[in-house]
C-alpha positions as CSV (number, residue, x, y, z in Angstrom):
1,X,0.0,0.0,0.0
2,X,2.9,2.8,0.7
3,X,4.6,1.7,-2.5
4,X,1.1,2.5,-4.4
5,X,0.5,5.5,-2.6
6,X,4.3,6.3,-3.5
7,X,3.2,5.5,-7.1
8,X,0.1,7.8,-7.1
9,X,2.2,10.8,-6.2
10,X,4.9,10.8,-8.4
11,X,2.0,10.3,-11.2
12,X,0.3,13.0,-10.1
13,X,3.0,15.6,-9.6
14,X,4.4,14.5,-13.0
15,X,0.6,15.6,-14.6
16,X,1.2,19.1,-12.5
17,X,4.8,19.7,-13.6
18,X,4.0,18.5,-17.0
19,X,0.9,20.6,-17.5
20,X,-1.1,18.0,-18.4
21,X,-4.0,18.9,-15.8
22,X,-5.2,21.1,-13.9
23,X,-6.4,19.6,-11.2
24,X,-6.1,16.4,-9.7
25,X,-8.6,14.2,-7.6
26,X,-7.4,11.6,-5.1
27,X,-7.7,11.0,-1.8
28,X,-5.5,12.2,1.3
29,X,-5.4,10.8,5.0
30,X,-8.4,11.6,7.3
31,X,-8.4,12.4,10.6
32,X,-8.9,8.8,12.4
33,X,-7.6,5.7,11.4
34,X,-9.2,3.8,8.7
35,X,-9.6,7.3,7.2
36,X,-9.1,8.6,4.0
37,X,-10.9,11.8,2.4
38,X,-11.3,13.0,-1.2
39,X,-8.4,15.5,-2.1
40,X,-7.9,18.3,-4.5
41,X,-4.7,18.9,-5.2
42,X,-3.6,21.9,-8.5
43,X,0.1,22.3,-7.1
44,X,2.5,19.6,-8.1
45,X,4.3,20.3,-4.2
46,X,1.2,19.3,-2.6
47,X,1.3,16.0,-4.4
48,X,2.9,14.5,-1.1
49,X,-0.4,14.8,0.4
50,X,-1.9,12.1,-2.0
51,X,-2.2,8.5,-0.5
52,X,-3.3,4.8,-1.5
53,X,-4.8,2.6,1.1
54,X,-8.0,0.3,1.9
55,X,-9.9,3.3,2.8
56,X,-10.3,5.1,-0.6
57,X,-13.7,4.2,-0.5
58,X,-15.1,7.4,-1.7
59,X,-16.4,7.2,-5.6
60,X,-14.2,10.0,-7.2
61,X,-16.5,9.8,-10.2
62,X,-19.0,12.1,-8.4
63,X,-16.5,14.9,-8.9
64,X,-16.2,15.2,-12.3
65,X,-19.5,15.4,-14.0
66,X,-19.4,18.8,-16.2
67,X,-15.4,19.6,-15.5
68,X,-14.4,22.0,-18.3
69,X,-10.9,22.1,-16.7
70,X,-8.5,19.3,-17.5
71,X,-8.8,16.8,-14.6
72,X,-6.7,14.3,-13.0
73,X,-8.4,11.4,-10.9
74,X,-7.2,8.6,-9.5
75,X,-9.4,5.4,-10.3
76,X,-10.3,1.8,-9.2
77,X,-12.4,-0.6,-10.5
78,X,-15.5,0.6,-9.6
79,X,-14.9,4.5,-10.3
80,X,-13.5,4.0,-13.5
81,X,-16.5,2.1,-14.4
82,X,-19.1,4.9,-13.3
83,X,-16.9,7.4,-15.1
84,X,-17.2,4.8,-18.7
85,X,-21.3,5.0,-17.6
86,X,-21.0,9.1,-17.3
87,X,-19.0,9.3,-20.8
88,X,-21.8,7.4,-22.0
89,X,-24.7,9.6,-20.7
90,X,-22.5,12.5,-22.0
91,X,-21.6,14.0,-18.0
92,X,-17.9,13.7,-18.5
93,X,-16.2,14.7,-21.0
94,X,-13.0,12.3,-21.6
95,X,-11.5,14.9,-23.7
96,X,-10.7,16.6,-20.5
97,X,-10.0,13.5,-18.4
98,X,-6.7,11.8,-17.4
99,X,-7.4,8.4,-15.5
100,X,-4.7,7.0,-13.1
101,X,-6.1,3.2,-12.9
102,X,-5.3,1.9,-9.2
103,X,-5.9,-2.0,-8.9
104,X,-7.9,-2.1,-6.1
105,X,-8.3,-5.6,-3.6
106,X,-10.9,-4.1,-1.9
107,X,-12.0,-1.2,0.6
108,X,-13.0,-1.8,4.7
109,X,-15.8,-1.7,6.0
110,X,-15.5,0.0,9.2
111,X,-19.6,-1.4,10.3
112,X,-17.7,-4.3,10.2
113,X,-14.5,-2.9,12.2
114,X,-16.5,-1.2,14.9
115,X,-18.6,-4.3,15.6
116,X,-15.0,-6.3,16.1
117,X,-14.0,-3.3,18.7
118,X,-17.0,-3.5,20.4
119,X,-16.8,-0.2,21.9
120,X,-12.8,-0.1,22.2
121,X,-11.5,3.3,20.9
122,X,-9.0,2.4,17.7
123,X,-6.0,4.5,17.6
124,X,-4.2,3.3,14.8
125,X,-3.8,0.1,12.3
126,X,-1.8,-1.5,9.8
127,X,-2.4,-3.1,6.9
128,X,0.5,-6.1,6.1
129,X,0.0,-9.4,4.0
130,X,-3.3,-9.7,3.9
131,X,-3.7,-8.8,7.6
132,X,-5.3,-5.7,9.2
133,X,-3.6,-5.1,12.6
134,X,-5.9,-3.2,14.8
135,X,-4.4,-0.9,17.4
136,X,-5.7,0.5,21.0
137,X,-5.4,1.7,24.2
138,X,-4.1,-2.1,25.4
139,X,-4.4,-3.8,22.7
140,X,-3.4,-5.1,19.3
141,X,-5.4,-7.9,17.4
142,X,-5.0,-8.9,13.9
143,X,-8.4,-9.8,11.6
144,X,-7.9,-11.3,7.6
145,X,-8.7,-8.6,5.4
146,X,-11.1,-10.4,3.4
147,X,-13.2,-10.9,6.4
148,X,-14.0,-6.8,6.8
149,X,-14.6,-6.0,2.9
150,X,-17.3,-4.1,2.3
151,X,-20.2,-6.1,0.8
152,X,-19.5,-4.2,-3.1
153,X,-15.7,-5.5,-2.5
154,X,-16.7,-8.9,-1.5
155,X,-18.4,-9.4,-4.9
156,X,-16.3,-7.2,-7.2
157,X,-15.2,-8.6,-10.5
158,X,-13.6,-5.6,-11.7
159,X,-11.2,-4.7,-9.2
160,X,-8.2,-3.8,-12.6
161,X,-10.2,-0.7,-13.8
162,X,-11.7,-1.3,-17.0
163,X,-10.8,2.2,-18.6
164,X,-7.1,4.3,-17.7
165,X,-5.0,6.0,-19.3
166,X,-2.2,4.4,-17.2
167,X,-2.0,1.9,-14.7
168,X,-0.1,1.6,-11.7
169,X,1.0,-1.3,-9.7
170,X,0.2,-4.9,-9.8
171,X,-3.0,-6.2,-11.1
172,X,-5.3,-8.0,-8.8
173,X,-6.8,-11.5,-9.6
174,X,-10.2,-11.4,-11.4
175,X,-13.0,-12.9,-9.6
176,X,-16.6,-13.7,-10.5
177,X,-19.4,-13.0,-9.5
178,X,-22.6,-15.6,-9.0
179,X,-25.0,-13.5,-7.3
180,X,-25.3,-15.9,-5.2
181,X,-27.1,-13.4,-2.5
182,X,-29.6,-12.2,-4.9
183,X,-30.7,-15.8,-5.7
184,X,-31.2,-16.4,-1.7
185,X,-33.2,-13.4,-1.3
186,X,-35.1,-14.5,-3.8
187,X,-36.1,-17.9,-2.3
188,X,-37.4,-16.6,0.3
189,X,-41.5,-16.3,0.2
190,X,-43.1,-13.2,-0.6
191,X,-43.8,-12.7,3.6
192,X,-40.4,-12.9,4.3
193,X,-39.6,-10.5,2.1
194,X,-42.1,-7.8,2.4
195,X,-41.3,-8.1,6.4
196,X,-37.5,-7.6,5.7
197,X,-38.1,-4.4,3.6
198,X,-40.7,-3.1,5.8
199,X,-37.9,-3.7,8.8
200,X,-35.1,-2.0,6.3
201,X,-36.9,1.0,5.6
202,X,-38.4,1.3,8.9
203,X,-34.8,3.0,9.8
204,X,-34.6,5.2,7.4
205,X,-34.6,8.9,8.3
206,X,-35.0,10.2,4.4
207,X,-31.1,12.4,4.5
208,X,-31.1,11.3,0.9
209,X,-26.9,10.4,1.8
210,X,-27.5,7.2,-0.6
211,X,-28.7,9.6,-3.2
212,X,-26.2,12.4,-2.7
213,X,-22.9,9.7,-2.9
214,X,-24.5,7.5,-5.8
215,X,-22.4,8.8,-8.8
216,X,-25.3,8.1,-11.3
217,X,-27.9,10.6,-9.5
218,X,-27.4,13.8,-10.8
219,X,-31.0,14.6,-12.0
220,X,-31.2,18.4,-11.3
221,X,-34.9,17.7,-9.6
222,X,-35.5,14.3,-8.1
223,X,-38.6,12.9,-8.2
224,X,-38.5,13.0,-4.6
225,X,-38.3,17.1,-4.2
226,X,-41.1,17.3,-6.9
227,X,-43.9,19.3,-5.0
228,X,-46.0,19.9,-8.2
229,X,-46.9,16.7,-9.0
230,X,-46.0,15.2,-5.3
231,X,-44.7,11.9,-6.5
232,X,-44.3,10.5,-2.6
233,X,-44.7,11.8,1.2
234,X,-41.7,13.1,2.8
235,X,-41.6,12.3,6.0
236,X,-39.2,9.5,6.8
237,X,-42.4,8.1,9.4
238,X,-43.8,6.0,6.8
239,X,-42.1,3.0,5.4
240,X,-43.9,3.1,2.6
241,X,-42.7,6.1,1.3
242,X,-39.5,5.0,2.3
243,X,-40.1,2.2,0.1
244,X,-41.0,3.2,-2.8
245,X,-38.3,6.2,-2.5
246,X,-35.5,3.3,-2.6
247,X,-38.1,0.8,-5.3
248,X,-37.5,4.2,-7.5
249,X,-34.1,5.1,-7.4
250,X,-33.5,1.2,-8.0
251,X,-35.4,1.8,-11.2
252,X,-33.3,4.9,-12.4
253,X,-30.3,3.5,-12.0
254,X,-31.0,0.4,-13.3
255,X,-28.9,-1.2,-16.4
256,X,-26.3,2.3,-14.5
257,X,-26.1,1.5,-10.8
258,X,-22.1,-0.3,-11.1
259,X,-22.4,-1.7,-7.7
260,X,-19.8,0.6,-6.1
261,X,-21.3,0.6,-2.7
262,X,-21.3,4.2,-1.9
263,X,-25.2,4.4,-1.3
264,X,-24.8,1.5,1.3
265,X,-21.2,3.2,3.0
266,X,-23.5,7.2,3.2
267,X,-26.2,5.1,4.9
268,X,-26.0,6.6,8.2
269,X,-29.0,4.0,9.5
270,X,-27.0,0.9,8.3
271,X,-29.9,0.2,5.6
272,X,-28.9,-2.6,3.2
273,X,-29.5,-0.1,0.3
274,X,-27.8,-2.6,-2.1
275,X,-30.4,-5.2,-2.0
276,X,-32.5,-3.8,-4.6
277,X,-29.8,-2.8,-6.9
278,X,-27.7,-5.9,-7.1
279,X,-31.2,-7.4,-7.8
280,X,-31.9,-5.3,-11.1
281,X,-28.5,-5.4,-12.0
282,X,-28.2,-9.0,-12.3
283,X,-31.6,-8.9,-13.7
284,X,-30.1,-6.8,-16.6
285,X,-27.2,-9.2,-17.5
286,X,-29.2,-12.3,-17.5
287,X,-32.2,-10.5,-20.4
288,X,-29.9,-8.3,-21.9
289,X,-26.6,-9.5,-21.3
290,X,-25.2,-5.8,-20.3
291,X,-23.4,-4.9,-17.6
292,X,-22.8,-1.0,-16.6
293,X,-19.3,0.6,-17.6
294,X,-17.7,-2.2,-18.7
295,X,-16.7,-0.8,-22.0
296,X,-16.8,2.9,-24.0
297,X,-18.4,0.7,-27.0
298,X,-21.3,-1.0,-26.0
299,X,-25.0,1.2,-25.4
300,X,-26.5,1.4,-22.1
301,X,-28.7,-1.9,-21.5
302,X,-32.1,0.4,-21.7
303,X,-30.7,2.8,-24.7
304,X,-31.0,0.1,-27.0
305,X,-33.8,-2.3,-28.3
306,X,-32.9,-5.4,-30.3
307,X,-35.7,-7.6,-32.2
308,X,-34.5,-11.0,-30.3
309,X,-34.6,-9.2,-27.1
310,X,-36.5,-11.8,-24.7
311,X,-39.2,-10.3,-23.4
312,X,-40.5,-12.8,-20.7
313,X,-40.8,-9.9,-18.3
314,X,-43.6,-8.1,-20.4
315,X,-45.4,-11.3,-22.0
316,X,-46.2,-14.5,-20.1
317,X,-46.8,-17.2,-22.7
């Protein structure tokens, strides 16, 4: 991890000193451990304050939607795939964009991290061979990495991002992806369900964070702030509403949402926010075969209509 976070600054004070950009986005140490904050950095001397670790988590694709400047960002798997999904809905202009591809293994989830510390204060940690050392007031424990991934990382297949214009470090392995969870959901009967939504959305207290980090909402007006018509009621006392506020943005983003996690990370409720998503999006590549921001070539799954499209979801015969 310091040798990557070495690597990202020298890139990006070469783009400074070079001219190339104007700006570049990364992400700098936070204030706590397990910490690490979007950074904005337009001298090639403050490159030093660029870093690399498993708490980039942030979606740096958020921050470059109309850029007329010439932009640096620094890009995993997942952001460089939102950014391929912005070229294609014309938000970002790759004219103006320079991508440094990190390979990423995966980022923390610190829901996870807290619920290991039960209560203990962490003070620092360490990140070595796979291992995350933990460290306290009195006390020093070790968990696997792969045991605090965030969800997103746990089932990423695209951790080598699928678009730079150069890429530093070693390349992960590739992994696939079964949706495996989706498929358990689904077995379960239609009670079970409705309870477990009713129960998720029961918590959630309508900030609109899961709207806000998600890289692919950027309608001007959401259908949520409408007052004229009112689409839905906006208090956050009816789960209902709560519903159908989630049920909607699952629709929008669908054949978009790249599984990134950031809506589930803003949720400040713990709400599994994903759930619908990873169900439409695997929905998507089984009818159409389409999966968001793999490629600049392909269409958006819903721009495009093909005659031997299967259309089981519209007709029963």
């Amino acid at each position: 991890m310091e040798n990557l976070a070495r690597l990202v600054q020298d890139a990006a004070r070469k783009l400074l000193e070079e001219k190339k950009v104007d700006l570049v986005i990364g992400f700098e140490k936070g204030s706590l451990p397990l910490r690490s904050t979007p950074c904005f950095v337009r001298k090639a001397e403050d490159a030093g304050k660029l870093t690399w670790n498993s708490s980039c988590e942030n979606n740096l694709a958020n921050y470059l939607r109309k850029k007329t400047e010439k932009v640096g960002v620094i890009a995993k798997g997942c952001d460089a795939r939102s950014i391929v999904a912005l070229i294609k809905e014309n938000q970002i202009n790759l004219d103006n964009l320079y991508i440094i591809g990190v390979p990423c293994g995966g980022m923390i989830d610190r829901k996870k991290i807290e619920t290991i510390l039960n209560g203990r204060e962490l003070l620092a940690s360490e990140e070595k061979d796979g291992w995350l050392i933990l460290k306290g007031n009195g006390f020093e424990q070790a968990v696997r990495k792969e045991d605090v991934l965030h969800g997103s990382c746990a089932t990423c297949r695209t951790g080598n991002p699928v678009l730079s214009d150069e890429l530093l470090g070693e390349k992960v392995p590739e992994k696939e992806d079964d949706y495996s969870d989706v498929a358990a959901f689904e077995a379960k009967t239609v009670a079970e369900r409705a309870a477990y939504f009713a129960e998720q959305m029961s918590k959630c207290i309508r900030c609109y964070a899961c709207r806000n980090a998600c890289p692919m909402c950027y309608c001007e007006e959401c259908f949520v702030d409408c007052t004229a018509p009112q689409w839905i009621g906006k208090s956050a006392s009816s789960s209902g509403d709560n519903l159908i506020f989630q049920a909607m943005r699952a629709f929008h983003t669908a054949g978009r949402c790249v599984d990134c996690g950031s809506c589930d990370r803003a949720c400040p409720m713990g709400i599994d926010v994903r759930n619908l998503n990873r169900k439409l999006a695997r929905d998507v590549k089984e009818i159409f075969g389409a999966e968001a921001g793999m490629n600049l070539e392909d269409k958006p799954a819903l721009n495009e209509f093909k005659f031997d499209d299967p259309q089981t979801f519209l007709v029963k015969e």
